[in-house]
C-alpha positions as CSV (number, residue, x, y, z in Angstrom):
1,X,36.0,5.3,22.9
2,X,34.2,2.1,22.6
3,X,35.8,-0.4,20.3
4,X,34.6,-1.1,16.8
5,X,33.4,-4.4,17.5
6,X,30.5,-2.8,20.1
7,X,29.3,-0.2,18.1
8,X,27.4,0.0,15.3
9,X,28.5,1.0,11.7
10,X,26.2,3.5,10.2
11,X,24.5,5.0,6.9
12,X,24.2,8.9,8.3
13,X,23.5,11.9,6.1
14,X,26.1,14.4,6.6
15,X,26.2,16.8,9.4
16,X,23.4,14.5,11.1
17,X,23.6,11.8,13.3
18,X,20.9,9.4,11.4
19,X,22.0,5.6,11.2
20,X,21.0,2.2,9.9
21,X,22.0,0.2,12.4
22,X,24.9,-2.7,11.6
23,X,24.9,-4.5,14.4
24,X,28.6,-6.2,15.1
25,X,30.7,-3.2,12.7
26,X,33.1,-4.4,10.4
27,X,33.7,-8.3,10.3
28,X,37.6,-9.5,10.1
29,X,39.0,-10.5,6.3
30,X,38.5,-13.6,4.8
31,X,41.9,-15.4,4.8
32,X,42.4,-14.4,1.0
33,X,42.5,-10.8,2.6
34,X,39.2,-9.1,1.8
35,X,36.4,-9.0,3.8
36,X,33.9,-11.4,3.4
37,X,30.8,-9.5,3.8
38,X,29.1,-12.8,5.8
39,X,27.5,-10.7,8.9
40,X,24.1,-9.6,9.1
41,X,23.2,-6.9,6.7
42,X,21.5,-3.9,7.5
43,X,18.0,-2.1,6.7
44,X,17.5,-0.9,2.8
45,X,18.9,2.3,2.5
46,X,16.0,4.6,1.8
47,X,17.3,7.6,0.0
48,X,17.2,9.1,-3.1
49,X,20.8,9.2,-3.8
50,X,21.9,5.6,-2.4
51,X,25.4,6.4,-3.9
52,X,25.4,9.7,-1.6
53,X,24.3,7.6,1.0
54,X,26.7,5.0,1.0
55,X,29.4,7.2,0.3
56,X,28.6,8.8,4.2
57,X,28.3,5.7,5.8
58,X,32.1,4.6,4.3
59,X,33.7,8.4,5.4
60,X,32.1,8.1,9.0
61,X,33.7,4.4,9.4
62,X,36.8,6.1,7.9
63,X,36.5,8.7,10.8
64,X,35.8,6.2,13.4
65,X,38.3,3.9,12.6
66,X,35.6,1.0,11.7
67,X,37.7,0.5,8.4
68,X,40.6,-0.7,9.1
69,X,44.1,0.8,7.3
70,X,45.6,-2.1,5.0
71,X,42.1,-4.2,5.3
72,X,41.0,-5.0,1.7
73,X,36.7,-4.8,1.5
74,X,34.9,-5.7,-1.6
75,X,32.3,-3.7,-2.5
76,X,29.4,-6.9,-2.9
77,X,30.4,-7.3,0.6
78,X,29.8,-4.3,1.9
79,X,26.8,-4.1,-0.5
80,X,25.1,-6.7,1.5
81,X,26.0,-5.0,4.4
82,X,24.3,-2.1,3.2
83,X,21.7,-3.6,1.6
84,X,22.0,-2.2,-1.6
85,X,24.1,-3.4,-4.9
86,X,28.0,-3.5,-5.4
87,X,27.4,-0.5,-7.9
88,X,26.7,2.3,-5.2
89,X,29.4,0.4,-3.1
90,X,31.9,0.7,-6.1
91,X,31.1,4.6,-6.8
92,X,31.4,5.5,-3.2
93,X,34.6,3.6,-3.4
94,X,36.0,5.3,-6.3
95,X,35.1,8.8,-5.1
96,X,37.0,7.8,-1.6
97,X,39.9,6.6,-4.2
98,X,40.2,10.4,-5.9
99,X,40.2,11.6,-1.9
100,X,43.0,9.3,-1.2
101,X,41.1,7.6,1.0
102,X,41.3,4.2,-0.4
103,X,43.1,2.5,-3.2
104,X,42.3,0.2,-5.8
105,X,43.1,-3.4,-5.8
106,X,42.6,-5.2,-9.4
107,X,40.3,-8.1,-8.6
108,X,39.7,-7.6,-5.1
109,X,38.1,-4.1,-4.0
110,X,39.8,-1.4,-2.1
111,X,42.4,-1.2,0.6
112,X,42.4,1.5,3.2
113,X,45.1,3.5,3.0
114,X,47.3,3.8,5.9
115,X,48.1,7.1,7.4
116,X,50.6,8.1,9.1
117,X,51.5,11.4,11.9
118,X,53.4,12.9,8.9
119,X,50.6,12.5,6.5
120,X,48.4,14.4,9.0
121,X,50.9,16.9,10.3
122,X,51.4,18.2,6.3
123,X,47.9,18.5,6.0
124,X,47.2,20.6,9.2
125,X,50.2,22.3,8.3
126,X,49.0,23.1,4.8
127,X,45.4,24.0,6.2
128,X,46.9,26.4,7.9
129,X,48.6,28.3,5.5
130,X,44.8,28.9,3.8
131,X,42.8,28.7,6.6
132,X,44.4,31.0,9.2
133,X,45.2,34.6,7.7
134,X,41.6,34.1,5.3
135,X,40.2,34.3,9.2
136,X,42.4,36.6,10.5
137,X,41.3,38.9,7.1
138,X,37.6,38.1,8.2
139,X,37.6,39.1,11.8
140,X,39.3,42.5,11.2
141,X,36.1,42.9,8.1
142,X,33.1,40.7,9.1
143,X,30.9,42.6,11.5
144,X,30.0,41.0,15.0
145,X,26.5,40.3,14.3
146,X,27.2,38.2,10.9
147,X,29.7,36.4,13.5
148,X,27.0,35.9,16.0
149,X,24.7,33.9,13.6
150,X,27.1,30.8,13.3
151,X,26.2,30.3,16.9
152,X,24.5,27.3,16.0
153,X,27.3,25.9,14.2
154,X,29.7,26.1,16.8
155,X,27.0,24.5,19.4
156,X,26.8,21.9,17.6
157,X,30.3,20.9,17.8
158,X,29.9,21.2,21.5
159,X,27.0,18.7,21.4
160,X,28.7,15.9,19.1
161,X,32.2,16.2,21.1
162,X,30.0,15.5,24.3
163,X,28.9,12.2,23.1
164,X,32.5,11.4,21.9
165,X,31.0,10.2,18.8
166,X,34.2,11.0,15.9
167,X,32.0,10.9,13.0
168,X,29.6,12.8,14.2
169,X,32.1,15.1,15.6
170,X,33.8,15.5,12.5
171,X,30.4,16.0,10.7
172,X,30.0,19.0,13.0
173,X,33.5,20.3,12.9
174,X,33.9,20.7,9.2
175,X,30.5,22.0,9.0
176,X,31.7,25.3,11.7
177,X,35.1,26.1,9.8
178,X,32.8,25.8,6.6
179,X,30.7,28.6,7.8
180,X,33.4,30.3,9.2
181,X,35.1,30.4,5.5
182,X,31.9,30.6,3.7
183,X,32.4,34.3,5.2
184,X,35.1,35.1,2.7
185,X,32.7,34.6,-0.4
186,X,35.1,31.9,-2.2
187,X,34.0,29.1,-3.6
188,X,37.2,27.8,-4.8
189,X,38.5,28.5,-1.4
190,X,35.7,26.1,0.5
191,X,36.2,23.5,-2.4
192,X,40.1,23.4,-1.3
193,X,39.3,23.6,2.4
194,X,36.4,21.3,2.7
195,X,38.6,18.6,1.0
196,X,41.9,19.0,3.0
197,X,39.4,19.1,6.3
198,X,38.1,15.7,5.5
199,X,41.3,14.2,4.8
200,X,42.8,15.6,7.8
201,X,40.2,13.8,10.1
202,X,40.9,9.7,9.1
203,X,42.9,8.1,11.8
204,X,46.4,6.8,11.8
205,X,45.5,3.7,12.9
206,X,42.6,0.8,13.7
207,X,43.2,1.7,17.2
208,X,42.9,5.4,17.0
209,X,40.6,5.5,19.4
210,X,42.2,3.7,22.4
211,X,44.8,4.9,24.4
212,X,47.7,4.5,26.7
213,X,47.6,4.9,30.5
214,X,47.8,9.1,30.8
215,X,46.5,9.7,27.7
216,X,43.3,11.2,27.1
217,X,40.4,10.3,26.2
218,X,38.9,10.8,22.6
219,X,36.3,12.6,24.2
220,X,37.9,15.0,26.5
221,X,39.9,16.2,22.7
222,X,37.3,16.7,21.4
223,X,35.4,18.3,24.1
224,X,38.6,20.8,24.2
225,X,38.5,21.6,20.1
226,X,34.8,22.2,20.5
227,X,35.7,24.7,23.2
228,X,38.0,26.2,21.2
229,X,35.4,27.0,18.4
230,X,33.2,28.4,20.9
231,X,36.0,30.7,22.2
232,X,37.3,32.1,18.8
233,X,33.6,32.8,18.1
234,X,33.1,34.7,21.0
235,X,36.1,36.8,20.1
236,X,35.1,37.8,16.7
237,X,31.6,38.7,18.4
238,X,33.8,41.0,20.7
239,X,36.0,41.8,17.6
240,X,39.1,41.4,20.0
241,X,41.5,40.6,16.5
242,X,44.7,39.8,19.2
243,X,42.9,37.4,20.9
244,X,41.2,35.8,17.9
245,X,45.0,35.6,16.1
246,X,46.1,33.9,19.3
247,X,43.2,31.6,19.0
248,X,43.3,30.7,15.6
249,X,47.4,29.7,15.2
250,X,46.4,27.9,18.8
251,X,43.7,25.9,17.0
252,X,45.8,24.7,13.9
253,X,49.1,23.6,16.3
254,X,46.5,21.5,18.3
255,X,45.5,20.3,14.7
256,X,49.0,19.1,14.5
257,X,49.9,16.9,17.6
């Protein structure tokens, strides 16, 4: 994957790949620590909800690793990055604060939190405990042509893990096991998973997206989740429940690595 510093940081609308481009991504910290918000500022957003907005662009940087874990960013800063006020910076902020996303620092803005493989093993761990027998329960109940519809959904991850793109991949990969759940007719369960899902997709580190000599790309992962959606979708078309079992406990151990 390219590094941070070559692509641009975007304002996207979820499950969508539409961007204001920010040309540079996220400048270094000032030497007090917090970023200084003295790069070029994008385009106006130009949305009704600017919070909404603004609160997408800051989860796909989270995704792609554009903000970095332990960096401190003040939200005038990225405000002029945005081209919009503090305040919609400072909501965004403290919704990405109750995710556990961020945290606050008293006269400063918010730091990144840093995750670690633990962090990220509990909550594939913990996603699959809900996520796994609620499909198991749906492909031996949901009939082949309700399963054939999310067709779509799962080409879509197919399309975003081609580019190598992690925030749009992401975008598309909760978006799938969201239809795949929405199935079940549970709100409260969607609520639960949707949130676990996002969490589960920050990286460890700034550098999550470069790699060692042997080591895979980004893209070819992703590339080999998205084929995984694709397959367990084409065994609950076929209804073949031992092969979608064997699918679904292999798609949650990946989830842990």
């Amino acid at each position: 994957m390219e590094q941070a510093g070559a692509r641009d940081a975007a304002v996207r609308q979820p499950h969508a790949s539409v961007r204001v481009p920010y040309q540079g991504g996220y400048r270094p910290e000032a030497r007090d620590g917090t970023d200084d918000g003295c790069d070029e500022a994008p385009g106006p957003v130009r949305r009704h909800s600017v919070r909404v907005q603004v609160l997408d662009a800051l989860r796909a940087a989270l995704v792609d690793g554009d903000m970095i874990p332990g960096r401190v960013y003040s939200a005038p800063a990225l405000g002029e990055r945005f081209g919009v006020s503090a305040t919609p910076v400072r909501e965004a902020m403290q919704q990405l604060a109750v995710e556990g996303a961020v945290e606050v620092v008293p006269n400063r803005g918010f730091r990144v939190c840093v995750r670690t493989a633990r962090e990220l093993a509990e909550l594939a761990e913990v996603r699959a405990l809900i996520e796994v027998p609620v499909m198991l329960r749906l492909a031996r109940t949901v009939p082949a042509d309700r399963w054939a519809a999310l067709r779509p959904q799962a080409d879509a991850t197919v399309r975003a893990a081609a580019t190598g793109d992690r925030a749009a991949y992401a975008d598309a990969d909760r978006a799938f096991h969201h239809a795949v759940l929405a199935l079940a007719g549970n709100r409260q369960l969607l609520t639960v998973a949707d949130d676990l899902h996002r969490r589960s997709q920050w990286p460890m580190t700034r550098a999550a997206g470069a790699r060692t000599p042997g080591q895979v790309s980004d893209r070819a992962v992703l590339v080999a989740d998205a084929a995984e959606h694709t397959a367990l979708l084409e065994a609950l078309i076929a209804q073949d429940l031992p092969v979608v079992q064997s699918l679904v406990r292999e798609h949650f151990a990946g989830a842990e690595v």
